[in-house]
BAMAR-68731 format. One record per residue: residue number from 1; residue in one letter; x, y, z negated of N, C-alpha, C in turn. Coordinates in Angstrom, 1 decimal, padded with zeros to 4 digits. Layout:
REM residues N
 num residuo n_east n_north   n_up ca_east ca_north  ca_up c_east c_north   c_up
 NUM       A      X       Y      Z       X        Y      Z      X       Y      Z
...
//
This chain:
REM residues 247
 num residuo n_east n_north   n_up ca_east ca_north  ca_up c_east c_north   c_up
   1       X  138.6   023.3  090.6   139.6    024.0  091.5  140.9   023.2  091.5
   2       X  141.6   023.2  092.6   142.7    022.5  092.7  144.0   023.2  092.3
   3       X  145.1   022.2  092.0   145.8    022.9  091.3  146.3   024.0  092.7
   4       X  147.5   025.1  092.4   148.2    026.2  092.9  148.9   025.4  093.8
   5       X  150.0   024.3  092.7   151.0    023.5  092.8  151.2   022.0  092.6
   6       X  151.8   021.2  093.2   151.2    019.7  093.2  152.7   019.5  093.5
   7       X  153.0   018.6  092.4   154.2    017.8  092.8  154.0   016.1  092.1
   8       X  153.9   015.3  093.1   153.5    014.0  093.0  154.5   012.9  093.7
   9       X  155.0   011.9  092.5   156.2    011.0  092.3  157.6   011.5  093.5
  10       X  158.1   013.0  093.1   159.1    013.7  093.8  160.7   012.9  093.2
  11       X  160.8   012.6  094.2   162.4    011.4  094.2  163.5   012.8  094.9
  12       X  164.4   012.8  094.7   165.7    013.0  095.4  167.1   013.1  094.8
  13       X  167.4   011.8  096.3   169.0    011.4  096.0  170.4   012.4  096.5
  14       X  171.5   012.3  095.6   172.3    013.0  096.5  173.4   012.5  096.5
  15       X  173.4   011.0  097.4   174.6    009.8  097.5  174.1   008.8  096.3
  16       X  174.6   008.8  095.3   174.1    008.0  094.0  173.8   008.5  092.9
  17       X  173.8   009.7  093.1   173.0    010.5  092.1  171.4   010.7  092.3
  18       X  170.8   010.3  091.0   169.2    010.4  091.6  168.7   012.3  090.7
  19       X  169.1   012.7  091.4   168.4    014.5  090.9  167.4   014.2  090.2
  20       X  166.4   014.0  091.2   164.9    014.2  090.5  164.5   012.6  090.5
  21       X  164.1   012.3  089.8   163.0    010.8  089.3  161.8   010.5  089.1
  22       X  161.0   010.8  090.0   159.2    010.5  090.3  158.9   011.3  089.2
  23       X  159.3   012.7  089.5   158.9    013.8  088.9  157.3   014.6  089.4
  24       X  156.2   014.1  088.7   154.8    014.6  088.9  154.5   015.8  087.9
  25       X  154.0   016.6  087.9   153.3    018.0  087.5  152.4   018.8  088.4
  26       X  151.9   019.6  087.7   150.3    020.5  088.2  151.0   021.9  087.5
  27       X  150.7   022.9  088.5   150.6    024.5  088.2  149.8   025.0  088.5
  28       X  148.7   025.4  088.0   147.5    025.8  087.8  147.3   027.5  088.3
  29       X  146.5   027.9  089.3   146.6    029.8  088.9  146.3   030.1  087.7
  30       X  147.0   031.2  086.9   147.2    032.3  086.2  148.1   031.1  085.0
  31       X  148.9   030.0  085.3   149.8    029.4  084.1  151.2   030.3  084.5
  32       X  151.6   029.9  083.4   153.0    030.5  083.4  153.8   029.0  082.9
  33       X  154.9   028.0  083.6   155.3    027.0  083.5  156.8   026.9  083.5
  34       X  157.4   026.6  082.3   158.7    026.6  082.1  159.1   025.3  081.9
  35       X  160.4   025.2  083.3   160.7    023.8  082.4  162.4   023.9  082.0
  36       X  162.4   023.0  081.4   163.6    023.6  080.5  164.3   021.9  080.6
  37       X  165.4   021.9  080.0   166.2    020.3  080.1  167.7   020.5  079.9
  38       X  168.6   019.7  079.6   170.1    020.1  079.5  170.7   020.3  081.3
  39       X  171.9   021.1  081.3   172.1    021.0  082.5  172.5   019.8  083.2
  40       X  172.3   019.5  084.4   172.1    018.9  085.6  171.1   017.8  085.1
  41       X  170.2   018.1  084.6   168.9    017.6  084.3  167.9   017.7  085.8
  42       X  168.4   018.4  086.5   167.5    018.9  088.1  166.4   019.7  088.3
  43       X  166.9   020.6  087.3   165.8    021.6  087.0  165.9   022.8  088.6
  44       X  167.3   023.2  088.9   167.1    023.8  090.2  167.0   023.7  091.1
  45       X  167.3   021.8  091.3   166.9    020.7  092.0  165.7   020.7  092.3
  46       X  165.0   021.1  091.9   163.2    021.0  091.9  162.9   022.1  092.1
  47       X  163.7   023.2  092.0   163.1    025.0  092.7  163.4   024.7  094.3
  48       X  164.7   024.0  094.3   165.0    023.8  095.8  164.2   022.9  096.8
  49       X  164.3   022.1  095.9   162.8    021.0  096.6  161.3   021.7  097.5
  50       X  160.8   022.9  095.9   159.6    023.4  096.2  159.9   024.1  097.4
  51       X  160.9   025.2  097.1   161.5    026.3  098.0  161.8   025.6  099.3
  52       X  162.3   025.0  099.8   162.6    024.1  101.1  164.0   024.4  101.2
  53       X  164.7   024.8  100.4   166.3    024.5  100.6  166.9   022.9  100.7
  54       X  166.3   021.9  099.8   166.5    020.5  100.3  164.9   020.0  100.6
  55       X  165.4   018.8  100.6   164.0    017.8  101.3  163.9   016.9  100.5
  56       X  162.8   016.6  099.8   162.5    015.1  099.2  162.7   014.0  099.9
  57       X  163.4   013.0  099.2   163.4    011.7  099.8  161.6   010.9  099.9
  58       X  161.4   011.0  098.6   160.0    010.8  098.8  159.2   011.1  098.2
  59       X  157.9   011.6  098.0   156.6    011.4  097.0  156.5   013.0  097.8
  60       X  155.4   013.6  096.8   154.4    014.9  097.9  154.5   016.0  096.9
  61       X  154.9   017.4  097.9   154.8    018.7  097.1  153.7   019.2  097.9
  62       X  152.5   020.0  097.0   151.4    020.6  098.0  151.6   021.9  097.6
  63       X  150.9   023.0  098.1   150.9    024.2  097.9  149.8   024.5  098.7
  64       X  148.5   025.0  097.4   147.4    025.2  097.8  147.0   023.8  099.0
  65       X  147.2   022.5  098.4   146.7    021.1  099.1  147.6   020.8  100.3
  66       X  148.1   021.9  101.2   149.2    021.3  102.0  150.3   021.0  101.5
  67       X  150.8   020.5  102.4   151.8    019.4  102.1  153.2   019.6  102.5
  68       X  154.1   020.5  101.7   155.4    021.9  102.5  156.5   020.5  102.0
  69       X  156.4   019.3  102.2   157.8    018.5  102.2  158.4   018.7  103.7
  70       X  159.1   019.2  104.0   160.4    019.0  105.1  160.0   020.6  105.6
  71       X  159.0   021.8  105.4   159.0    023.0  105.5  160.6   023.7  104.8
  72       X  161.0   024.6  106.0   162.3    025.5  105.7  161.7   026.6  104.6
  73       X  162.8   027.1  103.6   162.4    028.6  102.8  161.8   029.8  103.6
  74       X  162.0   029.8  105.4   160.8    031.2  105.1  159.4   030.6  105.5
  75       X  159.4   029.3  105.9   157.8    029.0  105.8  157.1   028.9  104.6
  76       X  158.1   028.3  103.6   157.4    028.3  102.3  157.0   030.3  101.6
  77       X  158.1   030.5  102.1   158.2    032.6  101.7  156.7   032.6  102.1
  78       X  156.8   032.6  103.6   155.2    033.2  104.1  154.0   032.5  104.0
  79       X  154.2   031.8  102.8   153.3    030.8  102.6  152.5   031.3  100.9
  80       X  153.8   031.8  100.4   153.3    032.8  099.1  154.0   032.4  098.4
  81       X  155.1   031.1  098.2   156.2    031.0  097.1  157.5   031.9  097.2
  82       X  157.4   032.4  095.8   158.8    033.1  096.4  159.8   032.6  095.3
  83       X  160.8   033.2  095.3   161.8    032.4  094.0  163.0   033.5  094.2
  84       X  164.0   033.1  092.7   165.1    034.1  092.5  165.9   032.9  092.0
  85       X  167.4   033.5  092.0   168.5    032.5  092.1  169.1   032.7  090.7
  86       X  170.1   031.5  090.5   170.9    032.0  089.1  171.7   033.1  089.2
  87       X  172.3   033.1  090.6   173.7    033.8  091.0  173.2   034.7  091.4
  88       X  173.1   035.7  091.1   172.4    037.5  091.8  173.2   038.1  092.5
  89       X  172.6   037.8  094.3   173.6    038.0  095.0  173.4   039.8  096.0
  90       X  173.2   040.9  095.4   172.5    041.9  096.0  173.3   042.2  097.5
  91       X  172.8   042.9  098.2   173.6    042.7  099.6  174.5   044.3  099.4
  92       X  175.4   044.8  098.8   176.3    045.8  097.6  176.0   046.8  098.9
  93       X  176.6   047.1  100.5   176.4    048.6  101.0  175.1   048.5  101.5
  94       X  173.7   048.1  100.8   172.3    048.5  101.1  172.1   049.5  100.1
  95       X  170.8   050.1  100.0   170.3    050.9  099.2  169.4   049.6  098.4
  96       X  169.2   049.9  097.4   168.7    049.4  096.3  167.2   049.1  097.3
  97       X  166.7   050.2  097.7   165.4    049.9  098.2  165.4   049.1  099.8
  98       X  166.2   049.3  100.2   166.5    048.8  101.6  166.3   047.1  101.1
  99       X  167.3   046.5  100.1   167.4    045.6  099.6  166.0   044.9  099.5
 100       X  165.0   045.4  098.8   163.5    045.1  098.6  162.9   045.1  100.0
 101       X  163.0   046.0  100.7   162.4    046.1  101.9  162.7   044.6  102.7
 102       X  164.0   044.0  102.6   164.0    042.9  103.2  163.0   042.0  103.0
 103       X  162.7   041.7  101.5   161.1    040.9  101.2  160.4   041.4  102.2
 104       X  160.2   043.0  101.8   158.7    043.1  102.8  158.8   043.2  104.0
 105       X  159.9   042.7  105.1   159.7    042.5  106.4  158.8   041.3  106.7
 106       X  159.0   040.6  106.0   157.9    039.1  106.1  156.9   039.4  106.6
 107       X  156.0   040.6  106.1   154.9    040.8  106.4  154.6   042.3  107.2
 108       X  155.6   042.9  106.7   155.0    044.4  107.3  155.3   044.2  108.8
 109       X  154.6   045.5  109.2   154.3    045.6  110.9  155.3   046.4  111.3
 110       X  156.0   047.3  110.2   156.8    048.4  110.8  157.5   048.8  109.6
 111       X  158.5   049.6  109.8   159.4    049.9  108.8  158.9   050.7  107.6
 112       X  158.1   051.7  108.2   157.6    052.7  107.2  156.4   051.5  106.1
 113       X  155.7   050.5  106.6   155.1    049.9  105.7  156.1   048.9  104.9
 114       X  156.8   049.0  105.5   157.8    047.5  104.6  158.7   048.7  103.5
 115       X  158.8   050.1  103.6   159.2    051.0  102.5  158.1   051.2  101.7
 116       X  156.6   051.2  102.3   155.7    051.5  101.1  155.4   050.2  100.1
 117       X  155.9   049.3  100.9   155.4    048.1  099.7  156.8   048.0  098.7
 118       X  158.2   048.1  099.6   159.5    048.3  098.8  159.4   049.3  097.6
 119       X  159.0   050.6  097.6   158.7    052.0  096.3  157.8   051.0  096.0
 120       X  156.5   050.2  095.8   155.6    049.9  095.7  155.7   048.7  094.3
 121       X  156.8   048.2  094.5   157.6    047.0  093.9  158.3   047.5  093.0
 122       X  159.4   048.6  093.6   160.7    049.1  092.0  159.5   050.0  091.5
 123       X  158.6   050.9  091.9   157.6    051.0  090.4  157.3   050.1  089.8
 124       X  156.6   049.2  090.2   156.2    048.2  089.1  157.2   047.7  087.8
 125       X  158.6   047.4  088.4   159.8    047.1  087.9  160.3   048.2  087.3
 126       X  160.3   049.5  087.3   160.5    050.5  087.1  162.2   050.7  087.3
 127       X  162.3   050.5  088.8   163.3    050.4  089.4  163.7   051.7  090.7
 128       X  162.3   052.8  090.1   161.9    053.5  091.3  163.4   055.2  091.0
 129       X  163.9   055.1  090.2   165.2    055.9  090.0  166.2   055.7  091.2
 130       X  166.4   054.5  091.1   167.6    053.6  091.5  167.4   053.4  093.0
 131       X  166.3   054.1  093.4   165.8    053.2  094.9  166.8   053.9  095.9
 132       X  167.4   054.8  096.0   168.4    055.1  096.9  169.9   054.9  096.7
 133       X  170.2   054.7  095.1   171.2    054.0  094.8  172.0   053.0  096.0
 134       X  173.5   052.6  096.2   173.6    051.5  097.0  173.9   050.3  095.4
 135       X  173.5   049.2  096.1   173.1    048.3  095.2  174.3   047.8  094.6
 136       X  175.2   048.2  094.8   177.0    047.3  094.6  176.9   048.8  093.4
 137       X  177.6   047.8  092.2   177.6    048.2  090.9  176.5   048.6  090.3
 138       X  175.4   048.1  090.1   174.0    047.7  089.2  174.6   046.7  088.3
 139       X  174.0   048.1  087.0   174.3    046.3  085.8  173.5   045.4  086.0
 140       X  174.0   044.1  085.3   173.5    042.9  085.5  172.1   042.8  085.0
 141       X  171.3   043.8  084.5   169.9    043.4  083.8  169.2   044.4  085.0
 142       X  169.9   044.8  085.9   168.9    046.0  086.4  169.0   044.9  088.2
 143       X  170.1   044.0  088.4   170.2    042.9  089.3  169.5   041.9  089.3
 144       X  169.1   041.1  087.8   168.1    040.3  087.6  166.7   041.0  088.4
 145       X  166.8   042.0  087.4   165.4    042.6  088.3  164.8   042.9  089.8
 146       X  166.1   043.5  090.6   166.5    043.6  091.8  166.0   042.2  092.8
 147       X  166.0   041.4  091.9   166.2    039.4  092.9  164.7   039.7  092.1
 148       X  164.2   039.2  091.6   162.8    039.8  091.1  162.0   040.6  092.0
 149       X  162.4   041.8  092.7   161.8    042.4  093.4  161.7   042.1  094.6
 150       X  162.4   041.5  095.4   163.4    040.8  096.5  161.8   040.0  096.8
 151       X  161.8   038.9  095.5   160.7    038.3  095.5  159.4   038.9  095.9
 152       X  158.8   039.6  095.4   157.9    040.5  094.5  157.4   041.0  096.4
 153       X  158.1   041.5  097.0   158.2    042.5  098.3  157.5   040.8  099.0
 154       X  157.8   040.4  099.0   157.3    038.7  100.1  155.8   038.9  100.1
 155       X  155.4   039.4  099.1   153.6    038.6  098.9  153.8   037.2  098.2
 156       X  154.5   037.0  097.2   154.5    035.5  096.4  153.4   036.0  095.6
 157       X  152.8   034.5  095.5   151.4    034.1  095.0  151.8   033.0  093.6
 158       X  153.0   031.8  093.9   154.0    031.7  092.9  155.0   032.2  092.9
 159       X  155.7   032.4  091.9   157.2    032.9  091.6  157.6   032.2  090.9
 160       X  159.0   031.4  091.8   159.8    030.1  090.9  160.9   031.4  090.2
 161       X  161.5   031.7  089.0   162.2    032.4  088.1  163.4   031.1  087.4
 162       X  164.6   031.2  088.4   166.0    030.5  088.0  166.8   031.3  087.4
 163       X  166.3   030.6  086.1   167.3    031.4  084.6  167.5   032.9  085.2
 164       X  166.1   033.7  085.3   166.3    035.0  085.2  166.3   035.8  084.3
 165       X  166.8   035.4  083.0   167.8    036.1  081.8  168.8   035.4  081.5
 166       X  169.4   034.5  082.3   170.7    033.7  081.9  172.0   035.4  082.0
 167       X  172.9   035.7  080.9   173.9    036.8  080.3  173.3   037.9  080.1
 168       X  171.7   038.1  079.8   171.0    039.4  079.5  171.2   039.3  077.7
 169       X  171.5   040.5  077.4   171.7    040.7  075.6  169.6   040.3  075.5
 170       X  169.7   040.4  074.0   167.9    040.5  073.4  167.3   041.5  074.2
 171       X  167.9   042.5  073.5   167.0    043.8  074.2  166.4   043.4  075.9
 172       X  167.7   043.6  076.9   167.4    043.6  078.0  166.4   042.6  078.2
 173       X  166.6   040.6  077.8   165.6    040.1  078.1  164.2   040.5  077.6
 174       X  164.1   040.6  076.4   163.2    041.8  076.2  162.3   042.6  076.6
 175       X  162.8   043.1  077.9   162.4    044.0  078.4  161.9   043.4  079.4
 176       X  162.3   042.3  080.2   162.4    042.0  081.0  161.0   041.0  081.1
 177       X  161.2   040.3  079.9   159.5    039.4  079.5  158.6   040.1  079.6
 178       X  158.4   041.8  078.9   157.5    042.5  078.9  156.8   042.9  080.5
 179       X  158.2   042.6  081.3   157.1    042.9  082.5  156.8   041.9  083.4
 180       X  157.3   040.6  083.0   156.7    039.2  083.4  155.2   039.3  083.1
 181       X  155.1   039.6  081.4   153.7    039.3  081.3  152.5   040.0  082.5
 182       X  153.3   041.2  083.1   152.5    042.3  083.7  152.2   041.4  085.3
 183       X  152.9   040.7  085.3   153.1    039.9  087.0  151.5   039.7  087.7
 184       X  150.7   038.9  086.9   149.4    039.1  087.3  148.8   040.3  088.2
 185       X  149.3   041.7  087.3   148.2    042.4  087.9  148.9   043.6  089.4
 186       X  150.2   042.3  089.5   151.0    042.3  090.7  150.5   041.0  092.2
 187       X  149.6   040.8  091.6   149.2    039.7  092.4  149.6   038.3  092.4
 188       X  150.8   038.5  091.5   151.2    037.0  091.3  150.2   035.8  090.0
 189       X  149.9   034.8  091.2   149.1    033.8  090.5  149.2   032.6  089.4
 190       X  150.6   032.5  089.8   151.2    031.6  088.5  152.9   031.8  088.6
 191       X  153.4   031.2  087.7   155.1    031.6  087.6  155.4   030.2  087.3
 192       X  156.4   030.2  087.8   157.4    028.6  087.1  158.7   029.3  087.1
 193       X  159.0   028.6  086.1   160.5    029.1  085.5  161.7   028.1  085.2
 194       X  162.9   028.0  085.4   163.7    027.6  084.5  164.6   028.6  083.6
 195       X  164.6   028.1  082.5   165.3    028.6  081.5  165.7   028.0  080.4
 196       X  167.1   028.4  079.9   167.4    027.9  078.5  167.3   028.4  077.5
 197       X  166.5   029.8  077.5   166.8    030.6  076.2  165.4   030.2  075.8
 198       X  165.1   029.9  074.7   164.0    029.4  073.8  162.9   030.6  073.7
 199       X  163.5   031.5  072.8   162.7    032.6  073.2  162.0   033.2  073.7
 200       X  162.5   032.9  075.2   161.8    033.8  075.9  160.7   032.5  077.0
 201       X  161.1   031.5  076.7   160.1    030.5  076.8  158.9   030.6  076.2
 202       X  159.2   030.7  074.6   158.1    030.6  074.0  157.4   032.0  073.9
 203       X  157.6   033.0  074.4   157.2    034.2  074.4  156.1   034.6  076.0
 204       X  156.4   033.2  076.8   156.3    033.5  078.3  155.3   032.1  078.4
 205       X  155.4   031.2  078.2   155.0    030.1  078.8  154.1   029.6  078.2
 206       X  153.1   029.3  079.0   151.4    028.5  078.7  151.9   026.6  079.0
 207       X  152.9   026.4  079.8   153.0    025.0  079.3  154.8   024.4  080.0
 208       X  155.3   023.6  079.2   156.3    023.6  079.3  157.1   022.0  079.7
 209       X  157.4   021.8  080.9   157.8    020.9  081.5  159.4   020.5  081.0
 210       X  159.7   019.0  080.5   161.1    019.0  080.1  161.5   017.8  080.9
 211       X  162.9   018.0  081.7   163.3    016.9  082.2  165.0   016.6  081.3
 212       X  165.3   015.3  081.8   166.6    014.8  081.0  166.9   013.8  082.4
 213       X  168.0   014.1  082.4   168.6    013.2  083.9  168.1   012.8  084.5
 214       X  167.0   014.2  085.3   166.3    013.7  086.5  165.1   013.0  086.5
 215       X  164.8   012.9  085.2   163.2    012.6  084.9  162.7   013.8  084.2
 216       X  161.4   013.3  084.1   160.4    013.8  083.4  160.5   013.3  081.7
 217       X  160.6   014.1  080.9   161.0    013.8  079.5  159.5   014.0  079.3
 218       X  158.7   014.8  078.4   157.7    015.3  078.1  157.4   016.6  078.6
 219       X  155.7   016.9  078.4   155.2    017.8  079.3  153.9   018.3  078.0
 220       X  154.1   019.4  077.9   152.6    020.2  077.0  152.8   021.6  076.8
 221       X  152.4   021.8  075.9   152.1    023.5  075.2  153.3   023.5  074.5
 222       X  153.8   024.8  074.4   155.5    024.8  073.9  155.7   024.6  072.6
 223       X  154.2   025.0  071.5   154.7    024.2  070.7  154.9   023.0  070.1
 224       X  153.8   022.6  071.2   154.2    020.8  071.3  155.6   020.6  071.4
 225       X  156.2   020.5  072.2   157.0    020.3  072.8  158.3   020.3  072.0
 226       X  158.5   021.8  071.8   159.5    022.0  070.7  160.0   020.8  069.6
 227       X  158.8   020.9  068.7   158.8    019.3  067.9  158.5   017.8  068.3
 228       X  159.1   017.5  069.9   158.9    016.7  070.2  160.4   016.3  069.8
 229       X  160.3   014.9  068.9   161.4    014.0  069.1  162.3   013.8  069.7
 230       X  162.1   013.3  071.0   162.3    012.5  071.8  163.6   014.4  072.5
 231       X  162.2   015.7  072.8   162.9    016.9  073.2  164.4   017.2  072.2
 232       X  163.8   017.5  070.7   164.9    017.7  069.9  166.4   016.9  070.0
 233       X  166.3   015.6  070.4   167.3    015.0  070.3  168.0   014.8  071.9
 234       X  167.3   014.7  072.8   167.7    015.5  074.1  168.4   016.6  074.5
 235       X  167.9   017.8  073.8   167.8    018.9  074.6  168.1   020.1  073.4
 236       X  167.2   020.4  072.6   166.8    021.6  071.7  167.9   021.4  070.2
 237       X  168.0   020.0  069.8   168.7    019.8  069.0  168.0   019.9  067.0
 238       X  168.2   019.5  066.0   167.4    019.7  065.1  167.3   021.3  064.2
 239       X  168.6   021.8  065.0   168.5    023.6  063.7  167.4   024.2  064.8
 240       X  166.9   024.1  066.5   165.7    024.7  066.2  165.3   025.0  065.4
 241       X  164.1   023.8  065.3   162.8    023.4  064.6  163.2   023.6  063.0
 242       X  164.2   023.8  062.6   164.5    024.6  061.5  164.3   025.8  061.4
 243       X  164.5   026.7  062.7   164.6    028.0  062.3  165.7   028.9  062.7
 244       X  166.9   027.8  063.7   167.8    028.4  063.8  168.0   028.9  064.9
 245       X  169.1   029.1  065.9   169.3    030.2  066.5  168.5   029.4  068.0
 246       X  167.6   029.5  069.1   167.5    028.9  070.0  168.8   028.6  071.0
 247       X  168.7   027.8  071.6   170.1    027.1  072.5  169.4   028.4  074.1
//
């Protein structure tokens, strides 16, 4: 079976800066893929790529074997990628659920269906309290979620996840892993992630992609990776792999 996701020798410049550097990887259905790297490594550089916010200079992104290089974000949306941002930007005088409903216009026929798939979603999230709430003043773990659902309401088949616990305490990420693992039986087929919290990497992720200024550093199972050399002294640093606090 072919991979989900195909990204093969992905270049892009921005003036003299090279973002990405013949960056190749495979996302497989039902993997969960994190890639991790120091910042401006081009880790969001490569959500935007997939997503169609920029355009590769050269080499091929497929999705399910087509070929979405120069496709805009809603053809990629209706195509089944969906994705969340670092910056959680909720639209503050909507209702919490109105907010979700915007995903499900993509597909629904009419209003009343684009609300049943909206309740349909903050259950899952357990976000179904809050659904008439207006969305201006949600704490920040209940907004990660919200961009999560945003997604969720599209019909994504991948879900790119940009540092969606970047300022969550433990608890909340936490919480928040617990219902990543549930994504599957949401219909979603594979996840790619960036993140820097270690943790919740290795709590989440079947294989773990590392870039260092726009390349490809190494690529495996997290705990390869972790004890990779070349990662440690890049990226992770040596009190990891001791035992210490994840970066």
């Amino acid at each position: 079976m072919a991979p989900l996701l195909q990204l093969k020798h992905v270049v892009k410049r921005f003036g003299g800066l090279l973002a990405t550097n013949d960056i190749s990887f495979d996302v497989a259905e039902g993997e969960i893929v994190f890639i991790i790297g120091p910042n401006g490594a081009g880790k969001t550089t490569l959500f935007n790529l997939i997503s169609g916010y920029v355009v590769a200079d050269s080499g091929e992104i497929l999705y399910r074997g087509q070929d979405i290089v120069g496709m805009r974000p809603y053809q990629t949306t209706r195509l089944g990628i969906g994705r969340t941002f670092q910056i959680v930007k909720p639209l503050p005088s909507l209702t919490v659920r109105e907010n979700v409903m915007l995903g499900s216009f993509l597909h629904a026929r009419s209003r009343a269906e684009a609300r049943r798939k909206a309740d349909e979603v903050l259950g899952f999230l357990g976000l179904e309290a809050r659904a008439d709430s207006l969305a201006a003043g949600m704490p920040l773990a209940q907004r990660k979620l919200l961009e999560v659902a945003r997604a969720l309401a599209t019909g994504a088949k991948l879900l790119l996840l940009d540092e969606v616990m970047a300022g969550l305490n433990p608890t909340e990420s936490g919480e928040i892993v617990a219902l990543l693992k549930r994504l599957r039986d949401f219909g979603v087929t594979a996840v790619g992630g960036v993140e820097h919290i270690m943790r919740v990497v290795m709590a989440l992720a079947t294989r773990v992609v590392v870039l260092d200024q726009g390349a490809k550093l190494a690529e495996g199972a997290p705990e390869a990776v972790v004890h990779d050399p070349r990662v440690i002294e890049a990226y992770l640093g040596s009190k990891f792999t001791q035992g210490g606090a994840a970066p």
